[in-house]
N, CA, C and O atoms as a GROMACS GRO file, in nm:
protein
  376
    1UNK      N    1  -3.873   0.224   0.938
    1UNK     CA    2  -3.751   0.209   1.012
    1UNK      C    3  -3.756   0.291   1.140
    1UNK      O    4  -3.833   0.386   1.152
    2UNK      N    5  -3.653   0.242   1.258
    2UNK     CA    6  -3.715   0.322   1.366
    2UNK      C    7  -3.632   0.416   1.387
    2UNK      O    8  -3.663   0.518   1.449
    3UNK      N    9  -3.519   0.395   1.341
    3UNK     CA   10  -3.427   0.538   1.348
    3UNK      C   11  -3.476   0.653   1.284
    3UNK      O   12  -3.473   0.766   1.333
    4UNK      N   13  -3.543   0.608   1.116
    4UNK     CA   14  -3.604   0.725   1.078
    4UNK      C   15  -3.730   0.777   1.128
    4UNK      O   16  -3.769   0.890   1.097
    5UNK      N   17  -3.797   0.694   1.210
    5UNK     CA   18  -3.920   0.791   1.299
    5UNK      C   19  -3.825   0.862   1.414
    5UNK      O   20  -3.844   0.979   1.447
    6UNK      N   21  -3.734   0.792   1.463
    6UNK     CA   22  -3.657   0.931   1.570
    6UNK      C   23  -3.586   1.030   1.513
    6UNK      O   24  -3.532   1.120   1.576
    7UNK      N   25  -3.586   1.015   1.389
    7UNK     CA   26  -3.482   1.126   1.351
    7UNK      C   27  -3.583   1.252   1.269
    7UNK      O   28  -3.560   1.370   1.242
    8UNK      N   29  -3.704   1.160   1.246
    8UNK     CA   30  -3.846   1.284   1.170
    8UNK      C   31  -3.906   1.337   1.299
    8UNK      O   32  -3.992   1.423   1.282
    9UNK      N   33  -3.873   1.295   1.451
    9UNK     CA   34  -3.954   1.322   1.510
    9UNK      C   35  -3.920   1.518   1.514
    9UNK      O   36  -3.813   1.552   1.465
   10UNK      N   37  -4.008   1.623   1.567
   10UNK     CA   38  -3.966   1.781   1.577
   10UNK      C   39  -3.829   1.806   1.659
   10UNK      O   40  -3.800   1.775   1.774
   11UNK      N   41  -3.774   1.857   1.581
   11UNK     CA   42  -3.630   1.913   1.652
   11UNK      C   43  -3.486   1.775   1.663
   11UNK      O   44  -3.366   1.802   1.668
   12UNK      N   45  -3.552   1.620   1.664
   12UNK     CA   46  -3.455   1.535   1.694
   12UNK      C   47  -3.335   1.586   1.610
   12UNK      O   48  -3.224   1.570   1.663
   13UNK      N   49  -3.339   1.656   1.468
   13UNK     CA   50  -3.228   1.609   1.354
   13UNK      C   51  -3.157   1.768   1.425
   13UNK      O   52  -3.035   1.769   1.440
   14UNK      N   53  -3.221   1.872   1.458
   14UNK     CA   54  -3.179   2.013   1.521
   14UNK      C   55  -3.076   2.002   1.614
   14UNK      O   56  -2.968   2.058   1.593
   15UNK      N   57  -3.102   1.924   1.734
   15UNK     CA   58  -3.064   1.871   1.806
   15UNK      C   59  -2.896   1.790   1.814
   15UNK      O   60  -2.794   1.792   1.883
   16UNK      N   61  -2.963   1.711   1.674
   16UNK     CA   62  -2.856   1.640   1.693
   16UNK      C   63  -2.696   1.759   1.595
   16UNK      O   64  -2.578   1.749   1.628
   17UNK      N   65  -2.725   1.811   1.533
   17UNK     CA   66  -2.700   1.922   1.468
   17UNK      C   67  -2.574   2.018   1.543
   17UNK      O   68  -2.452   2.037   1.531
   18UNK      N   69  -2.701   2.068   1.636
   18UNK     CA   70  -2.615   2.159   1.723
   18UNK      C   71  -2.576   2.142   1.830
   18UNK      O   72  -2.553   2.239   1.902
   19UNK      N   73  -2.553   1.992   1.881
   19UNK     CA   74  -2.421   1.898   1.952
   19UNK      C   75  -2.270   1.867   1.820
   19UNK      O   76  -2.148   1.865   1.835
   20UNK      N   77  -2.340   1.851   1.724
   20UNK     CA   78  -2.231   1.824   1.627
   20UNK      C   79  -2.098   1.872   1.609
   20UNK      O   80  -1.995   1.814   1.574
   21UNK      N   81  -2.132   2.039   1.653
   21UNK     CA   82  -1.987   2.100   1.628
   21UNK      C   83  -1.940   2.157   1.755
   21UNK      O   84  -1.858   2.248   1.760
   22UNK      N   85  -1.989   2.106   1.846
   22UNK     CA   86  -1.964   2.127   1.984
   22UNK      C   87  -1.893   2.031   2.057
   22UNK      O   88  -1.914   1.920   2.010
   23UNK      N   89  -1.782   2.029   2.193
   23UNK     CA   90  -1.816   1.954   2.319
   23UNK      C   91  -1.924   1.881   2.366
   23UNK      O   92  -1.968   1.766   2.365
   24UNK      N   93  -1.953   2.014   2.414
   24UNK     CA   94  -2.050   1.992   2.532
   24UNK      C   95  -2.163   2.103   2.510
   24UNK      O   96  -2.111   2.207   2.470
   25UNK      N   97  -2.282   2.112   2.520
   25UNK     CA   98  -2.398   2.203   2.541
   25UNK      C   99  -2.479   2.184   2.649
   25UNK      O  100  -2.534   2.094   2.713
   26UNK      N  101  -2.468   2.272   2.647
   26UNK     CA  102  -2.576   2.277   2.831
   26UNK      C  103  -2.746   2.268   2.753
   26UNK      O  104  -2.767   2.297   2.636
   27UNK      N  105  -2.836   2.227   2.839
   27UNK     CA  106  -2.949   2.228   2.824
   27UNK      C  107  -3.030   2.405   2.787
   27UNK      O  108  -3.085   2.457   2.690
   28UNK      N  109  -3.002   2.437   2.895
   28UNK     CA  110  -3.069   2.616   2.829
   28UNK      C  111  -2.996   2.618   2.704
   28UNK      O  112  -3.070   2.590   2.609
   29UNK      N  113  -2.827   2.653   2.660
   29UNK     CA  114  -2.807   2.674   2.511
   29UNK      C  115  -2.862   2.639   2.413
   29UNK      O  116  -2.895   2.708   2.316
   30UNK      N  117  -2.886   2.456   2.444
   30UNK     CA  118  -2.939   2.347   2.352
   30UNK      C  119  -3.079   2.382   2.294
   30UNK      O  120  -3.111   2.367   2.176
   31UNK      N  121  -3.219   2.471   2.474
   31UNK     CA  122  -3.316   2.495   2.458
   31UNK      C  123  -3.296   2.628   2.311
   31UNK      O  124  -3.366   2.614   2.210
   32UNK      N  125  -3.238   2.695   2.316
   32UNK     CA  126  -3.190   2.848   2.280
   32UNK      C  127  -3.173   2.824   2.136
   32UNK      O  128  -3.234   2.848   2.032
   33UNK      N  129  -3.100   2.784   2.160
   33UNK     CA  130  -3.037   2.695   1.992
   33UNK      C  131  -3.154   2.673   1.889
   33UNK      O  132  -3.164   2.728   1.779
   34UNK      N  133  -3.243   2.578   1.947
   34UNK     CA  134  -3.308   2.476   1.865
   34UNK      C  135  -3.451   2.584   1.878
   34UNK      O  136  -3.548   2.549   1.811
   35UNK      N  137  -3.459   2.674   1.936
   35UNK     CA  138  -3.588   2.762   1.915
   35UNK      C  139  -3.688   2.672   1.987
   35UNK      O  140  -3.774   2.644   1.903
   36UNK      N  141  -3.723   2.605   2.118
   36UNK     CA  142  -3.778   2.508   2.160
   36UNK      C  143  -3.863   2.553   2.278
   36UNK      O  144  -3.847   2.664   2.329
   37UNK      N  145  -3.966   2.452   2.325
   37UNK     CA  146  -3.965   2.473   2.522
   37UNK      C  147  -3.901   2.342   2.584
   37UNK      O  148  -3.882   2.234   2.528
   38UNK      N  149  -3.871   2.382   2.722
   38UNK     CA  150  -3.772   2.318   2.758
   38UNK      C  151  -3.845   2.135   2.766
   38UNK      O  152  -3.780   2.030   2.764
   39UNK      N  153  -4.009   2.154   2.776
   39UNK     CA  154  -4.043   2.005   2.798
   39UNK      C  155  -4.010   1.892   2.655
   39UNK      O  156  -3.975   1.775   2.665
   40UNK      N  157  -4.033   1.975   2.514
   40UNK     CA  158  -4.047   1.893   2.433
   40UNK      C  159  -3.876   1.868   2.412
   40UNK      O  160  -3.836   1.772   2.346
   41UNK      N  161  -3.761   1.986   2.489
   41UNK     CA  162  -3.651   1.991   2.437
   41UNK      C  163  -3.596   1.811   2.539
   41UNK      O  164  -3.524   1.719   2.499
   42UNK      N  165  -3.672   1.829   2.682
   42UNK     CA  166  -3.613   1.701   2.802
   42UNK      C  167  -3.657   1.548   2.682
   42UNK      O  168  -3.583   1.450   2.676
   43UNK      N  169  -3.790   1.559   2.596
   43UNK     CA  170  -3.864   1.447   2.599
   43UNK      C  171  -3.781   1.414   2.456
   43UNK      O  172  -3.781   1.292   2.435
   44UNK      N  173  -3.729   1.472   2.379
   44UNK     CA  174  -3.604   1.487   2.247
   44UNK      C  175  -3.505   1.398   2.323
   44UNK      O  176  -3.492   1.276   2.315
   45UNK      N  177  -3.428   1.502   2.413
   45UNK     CA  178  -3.308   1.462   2.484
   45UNK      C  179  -3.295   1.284   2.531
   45UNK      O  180  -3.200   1.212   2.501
   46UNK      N  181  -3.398   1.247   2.598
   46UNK     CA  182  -3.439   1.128   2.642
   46UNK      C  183  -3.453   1.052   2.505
   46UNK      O  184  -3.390   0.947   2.493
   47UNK      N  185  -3.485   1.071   2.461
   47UNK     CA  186  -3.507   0.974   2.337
   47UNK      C  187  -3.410   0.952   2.274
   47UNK      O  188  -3.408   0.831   2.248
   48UNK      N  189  -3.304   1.016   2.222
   48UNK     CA  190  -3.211   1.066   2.179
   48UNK      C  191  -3.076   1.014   2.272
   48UNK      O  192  -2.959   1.030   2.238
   49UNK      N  193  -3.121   0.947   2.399
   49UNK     CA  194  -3.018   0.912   2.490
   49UNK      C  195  -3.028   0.737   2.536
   49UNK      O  196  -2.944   0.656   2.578
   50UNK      N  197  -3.198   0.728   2.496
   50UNK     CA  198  -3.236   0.640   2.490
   50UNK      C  199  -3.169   0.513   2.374
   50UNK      O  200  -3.148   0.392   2.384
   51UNK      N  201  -3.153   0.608   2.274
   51UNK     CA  202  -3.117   0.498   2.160
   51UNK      C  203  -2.990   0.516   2.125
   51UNK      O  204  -2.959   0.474   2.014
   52UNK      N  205  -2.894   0.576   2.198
   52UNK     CA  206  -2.732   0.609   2.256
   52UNK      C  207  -2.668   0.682   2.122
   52UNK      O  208  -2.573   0.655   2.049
   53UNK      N  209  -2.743   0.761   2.127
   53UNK     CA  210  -2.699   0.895   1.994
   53UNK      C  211  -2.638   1.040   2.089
   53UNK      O  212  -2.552   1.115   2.042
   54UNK      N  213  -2.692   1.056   2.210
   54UNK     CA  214  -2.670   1.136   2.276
   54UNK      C  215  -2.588   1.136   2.435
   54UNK      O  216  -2.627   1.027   2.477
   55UNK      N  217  -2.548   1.162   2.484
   55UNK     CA  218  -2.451   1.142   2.623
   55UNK      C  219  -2.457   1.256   2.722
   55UNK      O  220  -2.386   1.349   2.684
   56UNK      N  221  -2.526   1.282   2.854
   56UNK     CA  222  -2.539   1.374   2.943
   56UNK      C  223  -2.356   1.302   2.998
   56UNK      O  224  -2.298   1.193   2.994
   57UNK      N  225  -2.326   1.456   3.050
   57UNK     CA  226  -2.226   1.476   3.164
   57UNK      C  227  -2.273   1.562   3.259
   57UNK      O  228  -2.384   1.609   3.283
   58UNK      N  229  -2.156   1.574   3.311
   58UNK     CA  230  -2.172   1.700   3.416
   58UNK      C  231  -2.186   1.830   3.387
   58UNK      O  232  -2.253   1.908   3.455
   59UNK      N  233  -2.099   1.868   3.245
   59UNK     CA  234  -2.073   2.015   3.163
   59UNK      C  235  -2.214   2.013   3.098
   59UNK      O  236  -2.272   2.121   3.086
   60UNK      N  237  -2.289   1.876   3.046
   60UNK     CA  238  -2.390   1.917   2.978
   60UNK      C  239  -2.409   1.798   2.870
   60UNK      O  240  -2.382   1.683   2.903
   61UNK      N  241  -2.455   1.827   2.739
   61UNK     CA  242  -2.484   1.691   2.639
   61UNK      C  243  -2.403   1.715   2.535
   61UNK      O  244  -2.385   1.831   2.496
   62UNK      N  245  -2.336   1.596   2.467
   62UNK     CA  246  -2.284   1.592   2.397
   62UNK      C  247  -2.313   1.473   2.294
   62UNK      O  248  -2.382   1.380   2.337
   63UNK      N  249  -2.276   1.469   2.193
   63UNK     CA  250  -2.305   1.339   2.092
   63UNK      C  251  -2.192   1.203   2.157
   63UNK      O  252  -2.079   1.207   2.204
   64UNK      N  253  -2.275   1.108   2.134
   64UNK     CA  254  -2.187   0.972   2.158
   64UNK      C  255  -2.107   0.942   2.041
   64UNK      O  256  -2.112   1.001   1.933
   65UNK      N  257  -2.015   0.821   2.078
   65UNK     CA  258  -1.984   0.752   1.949
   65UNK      C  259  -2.081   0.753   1.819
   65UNK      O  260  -2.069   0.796   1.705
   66UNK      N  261  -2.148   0.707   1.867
   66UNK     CA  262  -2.255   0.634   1.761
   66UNK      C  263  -2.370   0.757   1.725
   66UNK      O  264  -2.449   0.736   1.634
   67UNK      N  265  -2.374   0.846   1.779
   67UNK     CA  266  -2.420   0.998   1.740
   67UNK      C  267  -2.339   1.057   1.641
   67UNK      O  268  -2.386   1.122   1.547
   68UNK      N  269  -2.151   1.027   1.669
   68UNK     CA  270  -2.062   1.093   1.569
   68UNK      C  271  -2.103   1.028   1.438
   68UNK      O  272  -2.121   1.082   1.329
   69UNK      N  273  -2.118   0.852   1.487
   69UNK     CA  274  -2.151   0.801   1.313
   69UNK      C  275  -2.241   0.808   1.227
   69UNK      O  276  -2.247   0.793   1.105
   70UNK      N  277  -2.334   0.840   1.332
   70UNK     CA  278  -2.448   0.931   1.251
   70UNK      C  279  -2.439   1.068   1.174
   70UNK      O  280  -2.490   1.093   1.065
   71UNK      N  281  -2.362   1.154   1.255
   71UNK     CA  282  -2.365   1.259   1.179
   71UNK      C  283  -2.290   1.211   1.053
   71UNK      O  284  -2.345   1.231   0.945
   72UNK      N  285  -2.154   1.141   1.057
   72UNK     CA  286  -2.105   1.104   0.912
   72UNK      C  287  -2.211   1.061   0.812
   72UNK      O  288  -2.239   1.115   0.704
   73UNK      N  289  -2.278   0.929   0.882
   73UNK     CA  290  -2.364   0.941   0.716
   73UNK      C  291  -2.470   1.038   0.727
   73UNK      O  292  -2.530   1.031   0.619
   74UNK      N  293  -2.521   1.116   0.794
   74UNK     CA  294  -2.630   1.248   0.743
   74UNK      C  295  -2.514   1.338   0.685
   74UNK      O  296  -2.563   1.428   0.616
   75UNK      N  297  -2.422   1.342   0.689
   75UNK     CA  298  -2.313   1.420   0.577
   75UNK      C  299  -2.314   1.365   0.442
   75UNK      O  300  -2.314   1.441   0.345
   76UNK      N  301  -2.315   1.271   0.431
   76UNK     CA  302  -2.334   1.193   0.269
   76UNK      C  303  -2.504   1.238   0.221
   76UNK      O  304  -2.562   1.269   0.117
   77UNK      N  305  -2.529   1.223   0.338
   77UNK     CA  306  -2.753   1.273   0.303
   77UNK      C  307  -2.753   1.408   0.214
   77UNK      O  308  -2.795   1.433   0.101
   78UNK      N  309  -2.675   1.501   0.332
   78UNK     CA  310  -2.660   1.642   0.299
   78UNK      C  311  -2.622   1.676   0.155
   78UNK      O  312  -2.686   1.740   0.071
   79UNK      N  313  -2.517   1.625   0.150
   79UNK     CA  314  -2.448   1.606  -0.014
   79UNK      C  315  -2.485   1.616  -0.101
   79UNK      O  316  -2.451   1.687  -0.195
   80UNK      N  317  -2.594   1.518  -0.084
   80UNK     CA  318  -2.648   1.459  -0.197
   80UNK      C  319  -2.790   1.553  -0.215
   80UNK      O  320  -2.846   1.554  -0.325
   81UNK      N  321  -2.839   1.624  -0.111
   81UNK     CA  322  -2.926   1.672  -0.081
   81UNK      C  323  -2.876   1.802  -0.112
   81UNK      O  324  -2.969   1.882  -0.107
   82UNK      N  325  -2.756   1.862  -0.145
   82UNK     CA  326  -2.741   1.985  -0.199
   82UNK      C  327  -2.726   1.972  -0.324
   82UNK      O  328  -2.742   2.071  -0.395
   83UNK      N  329  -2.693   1.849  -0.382
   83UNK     CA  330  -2.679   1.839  -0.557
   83UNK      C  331  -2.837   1.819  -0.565
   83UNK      O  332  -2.876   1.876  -0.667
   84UNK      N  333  -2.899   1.785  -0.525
   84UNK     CA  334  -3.088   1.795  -0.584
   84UNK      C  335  -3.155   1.899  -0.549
   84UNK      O  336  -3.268   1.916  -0.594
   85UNK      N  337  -3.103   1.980  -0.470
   85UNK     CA  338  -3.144   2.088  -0.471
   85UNK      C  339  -3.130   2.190  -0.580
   85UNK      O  340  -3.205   2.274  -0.630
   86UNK      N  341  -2.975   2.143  -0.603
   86UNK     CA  342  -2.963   2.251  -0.718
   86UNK      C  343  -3.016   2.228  -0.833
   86UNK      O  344  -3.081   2.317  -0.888
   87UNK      N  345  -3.000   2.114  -0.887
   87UNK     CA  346  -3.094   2.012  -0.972
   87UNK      C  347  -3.210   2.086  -1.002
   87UNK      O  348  -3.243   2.139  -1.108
   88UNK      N  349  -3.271   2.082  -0.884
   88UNK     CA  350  -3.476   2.148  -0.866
   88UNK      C  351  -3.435   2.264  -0.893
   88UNK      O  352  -3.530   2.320  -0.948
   89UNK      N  353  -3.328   2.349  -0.884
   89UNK     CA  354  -3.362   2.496  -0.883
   89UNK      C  355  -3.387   2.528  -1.072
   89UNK      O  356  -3.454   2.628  -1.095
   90UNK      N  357  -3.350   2.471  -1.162
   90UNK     CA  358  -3.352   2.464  -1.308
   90UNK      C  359  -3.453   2.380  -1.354
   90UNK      O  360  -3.464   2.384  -1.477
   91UNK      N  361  -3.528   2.306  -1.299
   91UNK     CA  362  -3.633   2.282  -1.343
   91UNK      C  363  -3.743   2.363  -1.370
   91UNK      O  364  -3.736   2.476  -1.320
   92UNK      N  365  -3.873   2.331  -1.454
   92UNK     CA  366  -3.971   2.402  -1.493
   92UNK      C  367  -4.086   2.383  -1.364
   92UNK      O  368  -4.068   2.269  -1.321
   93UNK      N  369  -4.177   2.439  -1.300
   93UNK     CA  370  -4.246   2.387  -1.271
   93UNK      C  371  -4.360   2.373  -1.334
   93UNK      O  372  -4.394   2.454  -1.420
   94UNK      N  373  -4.458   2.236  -1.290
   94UNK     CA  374  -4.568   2.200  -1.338
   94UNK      C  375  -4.697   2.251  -1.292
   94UNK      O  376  -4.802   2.210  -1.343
   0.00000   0.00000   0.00000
């Protein structure tokens, strides 16, 4: 699927993350944030704007519509991804 190669690509899911509970983020914060350099942070951004998950302004980047509906269902991911976690933590290992 091609959303899930943009979303495995390094930093895309970071990214989209720490626009989530924000406005607006400026590019240096965004760089700062995500522990990044600024080229792989532009070539993320582009991609990420490319497939209209992401939205430049003037203040800086923010998530689109369709970035917000993403984060909703990676909230159901998460979920579910904290009940198997806990799950694994009581298992034996092999």
């Amino acid at each position: 699927m091609v959303a899930l190669d943009l979303l495995g690509r390094r930093t895309a899911l970071r990214v989209l993350w720490e626009l989530s509970g924000a406005e607006q983020v400026t590019f240096r914060a965004l760089q700062e944030a995500c522990e990044t350099n600024s080229r792989l942070l532009s070539t993320r951004l582009a991609e990420l704007r490319d497939a209209g998950l992401v939205e430049h302004e003037t203040g800086g980047y923010r998530l689109s519509e369709e970035g917000r509906r993403l984060g909703e269902a990676l909230a159901h991911l998460s979920r579910w991804a904290d009940g198997w976690a806990a799950g694994q933590s009581h298992r034996p290992r092999s």
